[in-house]
C-alpha positions, -999 to 999 in steps of 0.1 A, spaced: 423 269 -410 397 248 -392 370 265 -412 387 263 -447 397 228 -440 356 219 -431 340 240 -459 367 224 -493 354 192 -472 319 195 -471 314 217 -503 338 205 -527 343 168 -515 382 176 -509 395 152 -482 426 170 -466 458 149 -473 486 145 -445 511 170 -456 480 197 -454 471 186 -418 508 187 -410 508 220 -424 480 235 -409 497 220 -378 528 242 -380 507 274 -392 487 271 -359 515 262 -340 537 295 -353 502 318 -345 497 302 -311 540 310 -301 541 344 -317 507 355 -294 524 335 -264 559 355 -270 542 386 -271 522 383 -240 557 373 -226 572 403 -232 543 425 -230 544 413 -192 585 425 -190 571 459 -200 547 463 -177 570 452 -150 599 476 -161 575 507 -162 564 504 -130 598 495 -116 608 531 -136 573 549 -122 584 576 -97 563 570 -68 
């Protein structure tokens, strides 16, 4: 986003509005929470196969 947002600046002249920062804000935010949940539960896996490992 950072990248598009720079490059329609410097290369067309387009000056990002509010709503598209705000936008872009919610987009990143959504990407940062999935990858966060994830690692969340990737963790609860881990933990619950080695709990269920016969030692």
């Amino acid at each position: 986003m950072l990248w598009v947002i720079l490059l329609g600046f410097f290369v067309f002249g387009d000056v990002p509005t509010l709503a598209v920062l705000a936008g872009s804000a919610i987009v990143i935010g959504a990407g940062v929470f999935v990858i966060w949940r994830e690692h969340q539960l990737g963790i609860r896996r881990e933990k619950a196969r080695k709990a269920n490992t016969p030692l």
